[in-house]
N, C-alpha and C positions, 0 to 999 in steps of 0.2 A: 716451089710452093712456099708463098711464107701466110703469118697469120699474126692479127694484133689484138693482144691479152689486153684489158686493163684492170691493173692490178691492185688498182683503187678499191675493189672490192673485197680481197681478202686483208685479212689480219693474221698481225704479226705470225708467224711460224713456219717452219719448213717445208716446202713443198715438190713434188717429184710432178715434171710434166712428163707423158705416154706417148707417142707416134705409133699410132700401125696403119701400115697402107695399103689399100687393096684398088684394084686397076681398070677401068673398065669393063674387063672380062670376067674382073671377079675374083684375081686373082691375088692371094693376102698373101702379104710378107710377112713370116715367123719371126722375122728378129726385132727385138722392141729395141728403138731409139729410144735414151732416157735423159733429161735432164733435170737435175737438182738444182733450187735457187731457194734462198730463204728473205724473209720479210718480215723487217726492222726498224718500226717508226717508232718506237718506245723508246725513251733516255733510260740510263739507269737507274736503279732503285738505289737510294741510297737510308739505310735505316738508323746511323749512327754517325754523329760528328762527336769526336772529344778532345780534350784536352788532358794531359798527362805530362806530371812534374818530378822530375827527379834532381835529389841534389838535398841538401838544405835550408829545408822553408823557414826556418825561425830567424835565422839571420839577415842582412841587408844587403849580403851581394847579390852582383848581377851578372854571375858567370854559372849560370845552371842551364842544365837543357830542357827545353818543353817539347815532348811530342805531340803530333797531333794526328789521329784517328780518323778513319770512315770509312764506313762498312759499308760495300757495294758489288754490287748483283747485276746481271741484265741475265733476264730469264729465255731471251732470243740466242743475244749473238751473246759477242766480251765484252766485258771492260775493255779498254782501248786503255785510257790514263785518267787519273786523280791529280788534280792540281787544289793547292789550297790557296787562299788569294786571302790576305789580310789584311783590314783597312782601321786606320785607327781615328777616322773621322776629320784628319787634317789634310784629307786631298792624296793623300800619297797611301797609293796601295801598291804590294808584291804581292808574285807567288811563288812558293815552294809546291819541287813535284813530288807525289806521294810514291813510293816504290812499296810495291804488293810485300807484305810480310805473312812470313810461314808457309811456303810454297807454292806450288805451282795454282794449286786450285783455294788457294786461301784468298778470303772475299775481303780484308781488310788493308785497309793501305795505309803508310807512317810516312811523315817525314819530320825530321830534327829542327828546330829553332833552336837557336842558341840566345835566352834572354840579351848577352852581353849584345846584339845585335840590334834590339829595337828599344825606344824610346818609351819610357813612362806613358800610361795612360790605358783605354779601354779600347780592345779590340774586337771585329767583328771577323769572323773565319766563317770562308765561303766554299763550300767544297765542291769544284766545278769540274764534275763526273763526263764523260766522254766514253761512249761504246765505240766497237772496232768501223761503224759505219758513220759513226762523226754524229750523233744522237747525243745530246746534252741536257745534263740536269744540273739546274744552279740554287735549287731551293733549300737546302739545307746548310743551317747556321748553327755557329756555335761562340759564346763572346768569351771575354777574358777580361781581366784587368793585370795589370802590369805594376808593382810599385817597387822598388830596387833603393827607396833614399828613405833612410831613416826620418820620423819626424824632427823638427825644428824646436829647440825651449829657448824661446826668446827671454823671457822671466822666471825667477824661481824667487819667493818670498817667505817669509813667515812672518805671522801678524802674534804679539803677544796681548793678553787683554791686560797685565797687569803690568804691563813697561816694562819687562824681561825679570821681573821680580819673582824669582823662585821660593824665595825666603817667606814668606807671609804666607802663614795659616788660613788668616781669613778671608783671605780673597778667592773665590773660585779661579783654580788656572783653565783658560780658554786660550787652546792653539788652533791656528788657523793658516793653511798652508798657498799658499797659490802659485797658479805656474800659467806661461802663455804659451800653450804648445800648437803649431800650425803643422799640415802636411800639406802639399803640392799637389800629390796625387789622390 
């Protein structure tokens, strides 16, 4: 005997199919045949992308590490993997994969950058969630910017209004300072 479900009608969640058979005569089988199967067309939820800096941010090196976050759920099945994909708008994107932090049942996932790794400029972080059934969510972003090089002082001046004339009472002293200072990024 077989039989064809389509299962285009239910959603998402677990479901137990029943068999019991009874014969011509009328006669019912007491033992129930059972199968469980469950129904997963939903990506995962993802509720949180971040960025996290450790090290120190006052200075101009570029040997700190950045983590990065995101918080994900599938109210079905698993999580399967967290992939972070990082593009910084010049053609060239990677990914780092997130590894689940805090254990078994902990919804958040990290992975390490190491700044000294990527290049000045402004980043987009893409966090491309996957359940155990290959359901994918790519809509959650989080950007960054990246600077590691000290500004540039091309010029440093000082303008005096009285000809560098400190001596004289009557002149109002007027200092005037100027500098040409550019950043890259």
């Amino acid at each position: 005997f077989s039989a064809v479900m389509n299962l285009n009608t239910l959603t998402d969640g677990t479901y137990t199919l029943f068999i019991y058979a009874n014969d011509t005569l009328n006669n019912f089988n007491n033992s129930v045949a059972n199968l469980s199967f469950r129904i997963d067309t939903t990506p995962p939820n993802v509720t949180n992308v971040v960025t996290n800096y450790t090290g120190d941010g006052f200075n101009f090196t570029t040997n700190r590490k950045m983590e990065l976050n995101a918080t994900v759920n599938d109210s079905t099945t698993y999580v399967g993997s967290v992939v972070f994909s990082l593009d910084n708008g010049n053609g060239t994107t990677f990914n780092i994969t997130g590894v689940r932090g805090g254990g078994v049942n902990a919804s958040t996932y990290v992975a390490q950058l190491s700044t000294s790794t990527i290049r000045e400029g402004y980043y987009t972080v893409r966090a491309l969630t996957y359940d155990i059934l290959g359901n994918r969510n790519t809509s959650e972003t989080v950007r960054f910017g990246f600077d590691g090089t000290a500004p540039n002082v091309t010029t440093f001046t000082a303008n005096f209004s009285n000809a560098s004339n400190f001596s004289s009472r009557n002149v109002a002293l007027k200092l005037e300072f100027n500098a040409t200072v550019n950043d890259s990024s």
